[in-house]
KETI-697990 format. One record per residue (C-alpha): x, y, z; residue number from 1. Coordinates in nm, 3 decimals, decimal comma, m for minus. Example, Ala and Ser with C-alpha at 12.3 -4.5 7.8 and 13.67 -1.06 7.14 Angstrom:
BEGIN
SITE_x_y_z_num
SITE_1,230_m0,450_0,780_1
SITE_1,367_m0,106_0,714_2
END
This chain:
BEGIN
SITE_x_y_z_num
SITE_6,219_m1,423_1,588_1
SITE_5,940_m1,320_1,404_2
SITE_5,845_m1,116_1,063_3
SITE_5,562_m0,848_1,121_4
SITE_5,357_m1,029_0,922_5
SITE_5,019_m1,109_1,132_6
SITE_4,849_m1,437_1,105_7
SITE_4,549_m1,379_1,254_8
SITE_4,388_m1,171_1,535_9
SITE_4,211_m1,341_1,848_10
SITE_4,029_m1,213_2,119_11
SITE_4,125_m1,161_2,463_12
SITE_3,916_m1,427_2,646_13
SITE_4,067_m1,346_2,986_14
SITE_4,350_m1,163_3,159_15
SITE_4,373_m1,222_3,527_16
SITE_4,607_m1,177_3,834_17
SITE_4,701_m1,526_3,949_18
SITE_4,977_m1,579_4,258_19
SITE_5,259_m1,627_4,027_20
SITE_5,216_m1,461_3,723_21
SITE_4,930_m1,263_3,534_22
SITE_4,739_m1,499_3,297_23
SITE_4,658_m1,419_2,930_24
SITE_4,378_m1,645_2,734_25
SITE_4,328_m1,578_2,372_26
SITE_4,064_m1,700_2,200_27
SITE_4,184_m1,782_1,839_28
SITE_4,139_m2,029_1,510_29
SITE_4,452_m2,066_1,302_30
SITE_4,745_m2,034_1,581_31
SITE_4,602_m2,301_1,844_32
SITE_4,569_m2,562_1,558_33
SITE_4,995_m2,551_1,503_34
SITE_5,156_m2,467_1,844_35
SITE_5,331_m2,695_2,122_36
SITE_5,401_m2,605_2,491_37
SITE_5,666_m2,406_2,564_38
SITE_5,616_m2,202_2,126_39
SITE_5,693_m1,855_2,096_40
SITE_5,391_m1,687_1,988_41
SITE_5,403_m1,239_1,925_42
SITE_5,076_m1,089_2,089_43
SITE_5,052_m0,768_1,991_44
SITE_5,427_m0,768_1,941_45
SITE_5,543_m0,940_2,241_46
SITE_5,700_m1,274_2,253_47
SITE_5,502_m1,521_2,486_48
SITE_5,521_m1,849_2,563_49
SITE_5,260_m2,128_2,505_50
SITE_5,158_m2,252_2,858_51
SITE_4,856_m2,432_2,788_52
SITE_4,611_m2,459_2,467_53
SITE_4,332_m2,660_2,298_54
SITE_4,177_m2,589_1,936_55
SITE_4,040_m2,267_2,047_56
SITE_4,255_m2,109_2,286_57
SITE_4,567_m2,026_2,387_58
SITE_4,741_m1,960_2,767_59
SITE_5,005_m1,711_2,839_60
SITE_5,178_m1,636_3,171_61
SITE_5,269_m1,247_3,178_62
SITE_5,550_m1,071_3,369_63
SITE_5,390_m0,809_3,595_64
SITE_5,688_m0,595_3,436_65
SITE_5,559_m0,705_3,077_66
SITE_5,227_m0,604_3,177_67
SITE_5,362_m0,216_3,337_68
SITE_5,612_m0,172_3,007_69
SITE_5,357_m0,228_2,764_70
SITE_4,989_m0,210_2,612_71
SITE_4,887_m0,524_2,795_72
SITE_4,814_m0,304_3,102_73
SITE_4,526_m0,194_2,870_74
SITE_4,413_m0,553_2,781_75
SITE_4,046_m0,634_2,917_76
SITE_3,857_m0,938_2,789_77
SITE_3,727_m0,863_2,453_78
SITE_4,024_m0,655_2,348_79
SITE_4,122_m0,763_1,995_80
SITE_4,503_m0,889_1,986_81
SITE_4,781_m0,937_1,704_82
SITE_4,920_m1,329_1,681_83
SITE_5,225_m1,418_1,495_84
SITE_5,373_m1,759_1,544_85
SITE_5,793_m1,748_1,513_86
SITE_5,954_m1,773_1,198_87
SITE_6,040_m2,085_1,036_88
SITE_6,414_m2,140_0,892_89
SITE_6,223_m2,254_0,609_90
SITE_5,963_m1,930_0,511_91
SITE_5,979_m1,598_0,310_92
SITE_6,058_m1,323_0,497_93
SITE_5,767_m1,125_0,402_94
SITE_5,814_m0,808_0,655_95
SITE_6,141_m0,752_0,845_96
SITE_6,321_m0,886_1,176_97
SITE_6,122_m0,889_1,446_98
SITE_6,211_m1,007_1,818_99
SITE_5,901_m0,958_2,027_100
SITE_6,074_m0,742_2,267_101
SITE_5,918_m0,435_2,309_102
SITE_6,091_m0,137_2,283_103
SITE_5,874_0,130_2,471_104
SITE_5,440_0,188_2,416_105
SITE_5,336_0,480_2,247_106
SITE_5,065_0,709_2,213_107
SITE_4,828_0,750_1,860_108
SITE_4,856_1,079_1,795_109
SITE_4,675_1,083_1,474_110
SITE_4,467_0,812_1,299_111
SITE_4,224_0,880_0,988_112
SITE_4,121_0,770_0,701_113
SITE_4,303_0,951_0,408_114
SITE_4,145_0,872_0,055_115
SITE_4,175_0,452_0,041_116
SITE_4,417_0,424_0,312_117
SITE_4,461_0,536_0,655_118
SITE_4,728_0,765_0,799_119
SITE_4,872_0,691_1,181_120
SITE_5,080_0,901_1,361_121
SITE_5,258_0,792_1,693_122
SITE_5,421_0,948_1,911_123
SITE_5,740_0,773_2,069_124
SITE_5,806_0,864_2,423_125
SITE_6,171_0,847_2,549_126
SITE_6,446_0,941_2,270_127
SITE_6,356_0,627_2,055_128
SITE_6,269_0,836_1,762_129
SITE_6,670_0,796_1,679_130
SITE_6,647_0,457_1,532_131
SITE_6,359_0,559_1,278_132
SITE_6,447_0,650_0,939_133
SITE_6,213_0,742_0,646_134
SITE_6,142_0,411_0,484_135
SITE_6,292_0,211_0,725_136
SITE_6,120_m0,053_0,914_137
SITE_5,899_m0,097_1,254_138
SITE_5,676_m0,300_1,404_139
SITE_5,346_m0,146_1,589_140
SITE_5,149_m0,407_1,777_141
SITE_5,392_m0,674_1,615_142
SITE_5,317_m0,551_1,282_143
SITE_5,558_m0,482_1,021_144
SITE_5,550_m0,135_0,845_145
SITE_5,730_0,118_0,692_146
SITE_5,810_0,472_0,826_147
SITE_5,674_0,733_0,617_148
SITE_5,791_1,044_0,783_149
SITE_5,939_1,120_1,117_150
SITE_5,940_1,474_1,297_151
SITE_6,098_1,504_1,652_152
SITE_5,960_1,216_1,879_153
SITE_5,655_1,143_1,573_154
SITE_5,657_0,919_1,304_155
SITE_5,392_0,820_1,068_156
SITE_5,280_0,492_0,886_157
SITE_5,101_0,436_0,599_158
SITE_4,808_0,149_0,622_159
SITE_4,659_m0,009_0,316_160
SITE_4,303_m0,152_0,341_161
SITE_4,409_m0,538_0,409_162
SITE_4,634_m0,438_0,735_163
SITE_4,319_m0,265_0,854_164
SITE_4,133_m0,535_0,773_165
SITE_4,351_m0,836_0,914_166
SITE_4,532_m0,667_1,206_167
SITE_4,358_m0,481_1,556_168
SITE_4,481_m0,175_1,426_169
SITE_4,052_m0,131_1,259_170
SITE_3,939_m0,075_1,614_171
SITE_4,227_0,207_1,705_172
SITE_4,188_0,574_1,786_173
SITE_4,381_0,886_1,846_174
SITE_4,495_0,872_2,225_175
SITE_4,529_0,465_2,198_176
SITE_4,828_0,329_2,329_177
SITE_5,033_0,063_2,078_178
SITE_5,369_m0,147_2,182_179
SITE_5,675_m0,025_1,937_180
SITE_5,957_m0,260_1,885_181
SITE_6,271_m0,044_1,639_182
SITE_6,462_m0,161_1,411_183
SITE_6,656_m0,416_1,555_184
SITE_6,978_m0,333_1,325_185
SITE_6,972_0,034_1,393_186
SITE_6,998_m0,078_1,794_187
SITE_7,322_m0,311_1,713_188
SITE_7,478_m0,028_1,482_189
SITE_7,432_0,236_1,759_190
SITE_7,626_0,002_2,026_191
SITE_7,898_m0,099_1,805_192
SITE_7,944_0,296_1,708_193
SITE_7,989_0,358_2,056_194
SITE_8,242_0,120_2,085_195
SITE_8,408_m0,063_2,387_196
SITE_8,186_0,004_2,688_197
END
């Protein structure tokens, strides 16, 4: 489980095809120095697991299916990455309930600079516009933010200077794909509404 909140970005370092798996290194500072084998770390939003690290880097084995369903089919070395370790029992929740499993990728429809913020539009392929709500929660690329509007399969986010500044989102553009995980309560309401199945 995580929060939205990022800790840091890294850099991809490598992302190869290996017999068993595809293999993510991500070059980071603060997440290598508190992790152990087998830690949950969100990259970009999705839930890994620690496979090998040292005080600079971190190893990920990827599902070839992770890799199709998601942004990570974009992921090249260089490519600047979200990292959120999982939440502690012990911390503040700062942004909202996050599992690192994505949801669907979408499309950037719109992204600009309006006054001192930025405005970003996405568009959300597949019927999953029916868990957003205005002001309710989702993550994009693992972060935590707050729908401002939605229209049809569109919603919009707000982005004050600091996310742009601490998250990948500062090297985005329109037609850039992002991973989208819901609201996670909005899923678990919509299958007990349905009832028995």
């Amino acid at each position: 489980m995580f929060t939205g909140i990022i800790e840091e970005t890294g850099r991809v370092a490598a992302f190869t095809e290996g017999p068993d798996s595809w293999r993510l290194q991500v070059a980071a500072k603060l997440v290598p120095g508190d992790v152990k084998l087998g830690d949950s770390v969100a990259v970009n939003g999705c839930c890994l697991t620690v496979t090998k690290f040292d005080a600079g880097n971190l190893w990920f084995d990827v599902l070839a299916e992770t890799r199709r369903l998601t942004s990570f089919s974009r992921l090249a070395a260089g490519s600047l990455v979200n990292l959120e370790r999982s939440l502690r029992a012990d911390a503040r929740l700062g942004g909202h309930f996050v599992s690192g499993h994505i949801d669907v990728a979408g499309r950037i429809e719109v992204f600009e600079a309006r006054g001192k913020d930025h405005y970003l539009k996405v568009h959300a392929p597949g019927g999953f516009a029916r868990y957003l709500v205005y002001k309710g929660s989702v993550a994009i690329d693992g972060i935590s933010l707050t729908v401002a509007e939605v229209a049809g399969d569109c919603f919009a986010v707000w982005l004050i200077p600091h996310t742009m500044a601490a998250t990948n989102l500062q090297g985005k553009k329109a037609g850039d794909v992002v991973n989208l995980e819901f609201d996670l309560l909005a899923k678990y309401v919509e299958k007990l509404s349905a009832g028995p199945s």
